[in-house]
C-alpha positions as CSV (number, residue, x, y, z in Angstrom):
1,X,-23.5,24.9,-22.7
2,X,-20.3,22.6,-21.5
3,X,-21.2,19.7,-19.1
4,X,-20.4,21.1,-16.0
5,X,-22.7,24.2,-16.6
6,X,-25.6,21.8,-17.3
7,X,-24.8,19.9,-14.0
8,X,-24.7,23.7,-12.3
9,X,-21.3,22.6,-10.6
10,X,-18.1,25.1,-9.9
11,X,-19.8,28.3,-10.8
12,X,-17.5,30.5,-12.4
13,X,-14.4,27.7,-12.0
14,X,-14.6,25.0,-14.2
15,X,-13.8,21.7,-12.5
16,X,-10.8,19.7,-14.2
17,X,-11.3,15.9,-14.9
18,X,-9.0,13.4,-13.1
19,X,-7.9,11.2,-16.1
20,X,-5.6,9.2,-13.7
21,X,-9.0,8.2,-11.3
22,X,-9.9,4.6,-11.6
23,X,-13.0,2.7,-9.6
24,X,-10.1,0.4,-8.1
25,X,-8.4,3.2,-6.7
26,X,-11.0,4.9,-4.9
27,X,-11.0,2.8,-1.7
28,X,-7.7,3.7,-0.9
29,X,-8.1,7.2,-1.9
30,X,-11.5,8.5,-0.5
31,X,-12.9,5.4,2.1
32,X,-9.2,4.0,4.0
33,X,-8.2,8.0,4.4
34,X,-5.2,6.4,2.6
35,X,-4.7,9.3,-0.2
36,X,-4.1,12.5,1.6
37,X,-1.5,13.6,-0.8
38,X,-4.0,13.1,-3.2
39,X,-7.0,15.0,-1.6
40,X,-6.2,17.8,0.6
41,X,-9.4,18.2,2.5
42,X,-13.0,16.8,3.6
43,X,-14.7,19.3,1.1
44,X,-12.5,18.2,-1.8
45,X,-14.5,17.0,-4.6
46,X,-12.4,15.0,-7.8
47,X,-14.9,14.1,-11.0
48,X,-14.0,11.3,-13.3
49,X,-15.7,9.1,-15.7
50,X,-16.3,5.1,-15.5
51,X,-18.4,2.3,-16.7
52,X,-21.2,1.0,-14.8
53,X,-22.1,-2.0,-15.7
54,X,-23.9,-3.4,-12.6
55,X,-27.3,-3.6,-15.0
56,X,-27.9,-5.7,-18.4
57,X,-26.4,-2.9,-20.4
58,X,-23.3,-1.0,-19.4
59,X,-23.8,2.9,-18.8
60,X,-20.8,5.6,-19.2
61,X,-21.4,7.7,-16.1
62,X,-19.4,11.1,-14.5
63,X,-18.6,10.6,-10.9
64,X,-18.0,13.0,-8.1
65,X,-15.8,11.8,-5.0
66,X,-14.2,13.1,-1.9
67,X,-13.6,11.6,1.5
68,X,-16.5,9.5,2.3
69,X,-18.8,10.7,-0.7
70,X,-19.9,9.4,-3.8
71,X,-22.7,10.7,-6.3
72,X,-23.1,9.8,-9.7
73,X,-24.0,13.2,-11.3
74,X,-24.7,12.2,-15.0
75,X,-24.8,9.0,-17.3
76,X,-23.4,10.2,-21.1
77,X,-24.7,9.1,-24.1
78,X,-21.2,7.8,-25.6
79,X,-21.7,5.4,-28.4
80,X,-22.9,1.8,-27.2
81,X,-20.4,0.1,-29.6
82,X,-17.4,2.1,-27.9
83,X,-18.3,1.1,-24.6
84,X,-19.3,-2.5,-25.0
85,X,-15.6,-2.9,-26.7
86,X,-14.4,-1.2,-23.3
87,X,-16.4,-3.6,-20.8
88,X,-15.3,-6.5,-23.0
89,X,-11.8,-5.9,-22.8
90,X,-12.0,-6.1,-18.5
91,X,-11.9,-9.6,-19.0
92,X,-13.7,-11.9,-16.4
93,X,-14.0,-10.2,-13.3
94,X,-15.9,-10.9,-9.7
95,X,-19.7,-10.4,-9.0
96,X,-18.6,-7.3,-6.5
97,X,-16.3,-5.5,-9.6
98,X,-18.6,-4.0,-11.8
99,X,-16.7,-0.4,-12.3
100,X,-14.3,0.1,-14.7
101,X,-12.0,2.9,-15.9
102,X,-12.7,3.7,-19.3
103,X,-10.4,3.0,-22.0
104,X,-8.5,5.8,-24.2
105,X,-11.3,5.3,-27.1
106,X,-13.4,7.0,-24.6
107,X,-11.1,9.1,-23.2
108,X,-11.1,10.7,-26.9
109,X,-14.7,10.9,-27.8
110,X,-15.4,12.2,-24.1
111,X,-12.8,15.2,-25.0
112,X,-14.2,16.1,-28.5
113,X,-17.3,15.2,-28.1
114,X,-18.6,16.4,-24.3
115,X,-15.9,18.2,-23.0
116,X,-14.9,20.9,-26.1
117,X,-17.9,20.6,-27.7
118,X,-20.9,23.4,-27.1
119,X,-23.7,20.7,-27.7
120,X,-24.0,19.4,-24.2
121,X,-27.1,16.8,-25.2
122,X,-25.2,13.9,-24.6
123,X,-24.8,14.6,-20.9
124,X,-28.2,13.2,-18.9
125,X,-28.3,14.2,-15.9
126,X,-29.0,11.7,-12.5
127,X,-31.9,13.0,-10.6
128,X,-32.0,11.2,-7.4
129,X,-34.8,11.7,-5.5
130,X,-34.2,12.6,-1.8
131,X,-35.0,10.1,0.8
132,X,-37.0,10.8,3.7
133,X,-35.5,9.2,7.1
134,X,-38.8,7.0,8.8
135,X,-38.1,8.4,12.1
136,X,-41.4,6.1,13.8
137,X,-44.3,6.8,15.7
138,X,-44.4,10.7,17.0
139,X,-42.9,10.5,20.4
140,X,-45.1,11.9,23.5
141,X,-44.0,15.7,23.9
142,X,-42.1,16.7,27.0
143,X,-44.4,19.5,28.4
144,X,-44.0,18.2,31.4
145,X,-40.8,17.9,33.7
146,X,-38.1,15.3,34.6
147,X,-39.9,14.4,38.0
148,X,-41.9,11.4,36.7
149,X,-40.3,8.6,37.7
150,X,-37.1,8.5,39.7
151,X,-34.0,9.3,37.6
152,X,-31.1,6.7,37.2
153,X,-27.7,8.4,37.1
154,X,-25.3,6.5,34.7
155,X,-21.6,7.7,35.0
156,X,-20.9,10.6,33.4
157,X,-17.3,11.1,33.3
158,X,-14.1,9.5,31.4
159,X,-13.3,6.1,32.0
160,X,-10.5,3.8,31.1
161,X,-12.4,-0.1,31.1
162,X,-10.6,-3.2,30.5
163,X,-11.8,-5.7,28.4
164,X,-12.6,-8.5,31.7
165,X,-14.7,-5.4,33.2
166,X,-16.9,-4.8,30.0
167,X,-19.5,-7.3,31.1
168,X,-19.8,-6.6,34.4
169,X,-20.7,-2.6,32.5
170,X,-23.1,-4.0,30.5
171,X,-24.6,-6.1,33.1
172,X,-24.7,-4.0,36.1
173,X,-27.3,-2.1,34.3
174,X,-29.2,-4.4,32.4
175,X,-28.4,-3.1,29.0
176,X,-29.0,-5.4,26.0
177,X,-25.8,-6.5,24.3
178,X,-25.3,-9.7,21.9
179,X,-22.8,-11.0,23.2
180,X,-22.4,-9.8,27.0
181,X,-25.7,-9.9,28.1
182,X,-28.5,-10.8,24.9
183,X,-31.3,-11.1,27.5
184,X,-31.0,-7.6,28.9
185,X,-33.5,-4.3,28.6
186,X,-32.8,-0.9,29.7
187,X,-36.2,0.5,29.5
188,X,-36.5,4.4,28.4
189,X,-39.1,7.2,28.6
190,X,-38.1,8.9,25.4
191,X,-39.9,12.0,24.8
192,X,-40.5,15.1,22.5
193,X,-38.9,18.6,23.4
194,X,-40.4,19.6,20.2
195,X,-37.5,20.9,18.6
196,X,-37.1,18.2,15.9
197,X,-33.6,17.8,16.4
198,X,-33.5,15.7,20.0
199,X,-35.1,13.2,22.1
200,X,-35.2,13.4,25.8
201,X,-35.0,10.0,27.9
202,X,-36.5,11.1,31.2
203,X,-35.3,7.4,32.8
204,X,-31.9,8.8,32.6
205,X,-32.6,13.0,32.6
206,X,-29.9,12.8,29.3
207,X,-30.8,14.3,26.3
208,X,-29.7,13.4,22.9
209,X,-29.1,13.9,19.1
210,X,-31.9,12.2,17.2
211,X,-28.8,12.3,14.2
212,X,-25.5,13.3,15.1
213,X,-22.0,13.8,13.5
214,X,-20.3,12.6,10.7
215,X,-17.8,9.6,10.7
216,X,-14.2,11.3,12.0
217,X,-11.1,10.7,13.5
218,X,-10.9,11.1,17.3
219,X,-9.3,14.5,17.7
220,X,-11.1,15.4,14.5
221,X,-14.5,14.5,16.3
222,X,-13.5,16.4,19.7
223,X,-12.8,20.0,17.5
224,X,-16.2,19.6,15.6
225,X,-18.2,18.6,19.0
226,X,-16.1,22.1,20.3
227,X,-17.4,24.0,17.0
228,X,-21.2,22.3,17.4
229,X,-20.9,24.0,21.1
230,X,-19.7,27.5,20.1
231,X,-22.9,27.2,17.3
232,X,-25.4,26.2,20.2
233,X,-27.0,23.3,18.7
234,X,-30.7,23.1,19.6
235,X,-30.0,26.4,21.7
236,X,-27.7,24.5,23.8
237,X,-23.7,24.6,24.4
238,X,-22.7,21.9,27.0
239,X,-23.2,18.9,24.1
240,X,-20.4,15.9,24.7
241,X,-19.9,12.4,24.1
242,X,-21.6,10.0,26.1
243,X,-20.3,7.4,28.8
244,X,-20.5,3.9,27.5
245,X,-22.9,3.2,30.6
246,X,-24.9,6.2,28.9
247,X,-24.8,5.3,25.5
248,X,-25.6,1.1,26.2
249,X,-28.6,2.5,27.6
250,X,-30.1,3.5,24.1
251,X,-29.5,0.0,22.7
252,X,-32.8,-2.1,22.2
253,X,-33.0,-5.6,22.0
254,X,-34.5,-6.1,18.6
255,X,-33.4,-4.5,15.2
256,X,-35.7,-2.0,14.2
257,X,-37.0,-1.6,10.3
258,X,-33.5,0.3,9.7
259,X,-31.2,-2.1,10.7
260,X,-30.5,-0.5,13.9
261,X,-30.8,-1.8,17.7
262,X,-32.5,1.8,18.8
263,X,-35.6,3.3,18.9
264,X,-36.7,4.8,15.4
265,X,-37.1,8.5,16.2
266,X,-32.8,8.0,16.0
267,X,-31.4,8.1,12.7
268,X,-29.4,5.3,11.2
269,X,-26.8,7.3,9.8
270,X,-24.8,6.9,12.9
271,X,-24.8,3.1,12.8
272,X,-21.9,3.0,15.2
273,X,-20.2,5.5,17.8
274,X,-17.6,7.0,19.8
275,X,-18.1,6.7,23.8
276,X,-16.1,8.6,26.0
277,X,-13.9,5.6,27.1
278,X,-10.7,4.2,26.8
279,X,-9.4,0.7,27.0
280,X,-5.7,-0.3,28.9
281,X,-3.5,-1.1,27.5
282,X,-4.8,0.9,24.2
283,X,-7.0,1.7,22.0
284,X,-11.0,3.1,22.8
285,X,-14.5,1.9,22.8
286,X,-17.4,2.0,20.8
287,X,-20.9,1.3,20.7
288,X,-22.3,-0.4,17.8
289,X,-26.0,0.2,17.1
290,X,-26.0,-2.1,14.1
291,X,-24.5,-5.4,15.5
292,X,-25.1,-4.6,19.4
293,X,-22.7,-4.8,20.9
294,X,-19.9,-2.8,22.9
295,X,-16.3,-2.8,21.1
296,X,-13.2,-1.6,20.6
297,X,-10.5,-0.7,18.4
298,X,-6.9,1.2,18.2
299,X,-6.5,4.5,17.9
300,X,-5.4,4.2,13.8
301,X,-8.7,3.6,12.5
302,X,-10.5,5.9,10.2
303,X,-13.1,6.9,13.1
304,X,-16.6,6.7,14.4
305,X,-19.4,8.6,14.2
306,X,-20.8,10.6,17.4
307,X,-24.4,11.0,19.0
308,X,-24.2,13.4,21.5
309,X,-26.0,14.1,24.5
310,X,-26.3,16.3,27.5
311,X,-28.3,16.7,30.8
312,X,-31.8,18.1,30.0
């Protein structure tokens, strides 16, 4: 059985190694966007093999990366002489450079001994074990309507905000930010529809994305928000980013126990998102959930990630 077949990975197309891969080249490659002649899409995955060596004893290890993805899918057994020999020629290196490529020693016994040979023992898979989100306390369920309590309509629609008219935004409304307005609390009513994928806020009748989507560029982000809609997610099709006024008004005060200014029943893989805003002269805003605050940035950054919302 050849490596890949134990791994179960590319089915009847065996995946090819990339030889040229190095630790030290993957930021520019797979996290900055910066190798697009390299990797052609999203769903691209490359495999190569490194040296760990962030624990007492180094570890040979297969990797798998694409754009914004990295899994370690095996450690293998290579001889521990071979591979101290490879750590030791690094030299001295920093406390944060712990991956290195391997040398051509390895690169020989890898191809006679894993990759042409039919005894695939030395290949051990890594079994991680999935982790279960803590999404809080159960939220009361929203049997009843949005007539408790009088609604408070935030703007809705596009905006362009300078940067001298972002604190009088955060302010007007009393939304917590650290460093406009630390004092402030919007307070919800978040509530249950019982679908297990949103959270209704019946201060503000919006409805939103207890998770959301995936880090992107900006036109990248408005076609998969267009695709979400023509799927109906949660039986709905009107889903679209939210105002900054709209998406301030999820920020809490204090960090919760996943690092995020929100309530718990919304994930933390969306640490920081795109509001439908833009700033003049350039650029657009953001909310950040894990520092607090309002920001923005130009338009040639990777991205953001998006929670979306809608009326309920």
């Amino acid at each position: 059985m050849g490596m890949f077949q134990k791994l179960e990975i590319g089915g009847d197309v065996t995946p090819a190694i990339d030889w040229e891969m190095t630790p030290d080249m993957t930021f520019g490659t797979f996290e900055s966007w910066g190798g697009r002649e390299r990797v052609r899409s999203n769903g691209e995955r490359i495999y190569y093999f490194f040296i760990d060596n962030w624990e007492d004893e180094p570890k040979l290890c297969l990797m798998e990366r694409g754009i914004k993805h990295a899994k370690i899918l095996a450690e293998i057994r290579a001889p521990e002489k071979m591979i101290k020999s490879c750590v030791k020629k690094q030299g001295s290196s920093s406390l944060f450079e712990k991956s290195y490529a391997i040398d051509d020693a390895i690169k020989e016994w890898l191809i006679g001994n894993v990759l042409e040979a039919e005894d695939s023992s030395a290949v051990v898979p890594r079994i991680e074990e999935k982790q279960v989100e803590d999404m809080g306390a159960p939220l009361p369920l929203s049997a009843d309507s949005l007539s408790q309590g009088q609604v408070t309509e935030l703007p809705a629609v596009h905006a362009f905000i300078n940067d001298d008219q972002i604190e009088d935004v955060v302010k007007k409304w009393n939304f917590f930010d650290s460093e406009y307005n630390p004092d402030g609390l919007f307070e919800n009513m978040l509530v249950d529809p019982g679908d297990g994928l949103t959270v209704v806020d019946l201060k503000t009748g919006l409805m939103w994305q207890r998770a959301g989507l995936d880090i992107a560029s900006v036109r990248t982000m408005k076609r998969n928000i267009e695709e979400l809609n023509k799927e109906g997610f949660a039986g709905h099709h009107d889903w679209r980013m939210p105002t900054m006024e709209e998406a301030m008004s999820l920020m809490e005060p204090e960090v919760n126990s996943k690092g995020t200014h929100l309530q718990p029943c919304f994930s933390k893989e969306q640490p920081f998102i795109f509001v439908n805003a833009q700033r003049k002269p350039g650029g657009y805003w953001f909310v950040d959930y894990k520092q607090g605050r309002a920001f923005w940035s130009s338009g040639t950054i990777p991205g953001a990630f998006a929670r979306l919302c809608r009326k309920a």
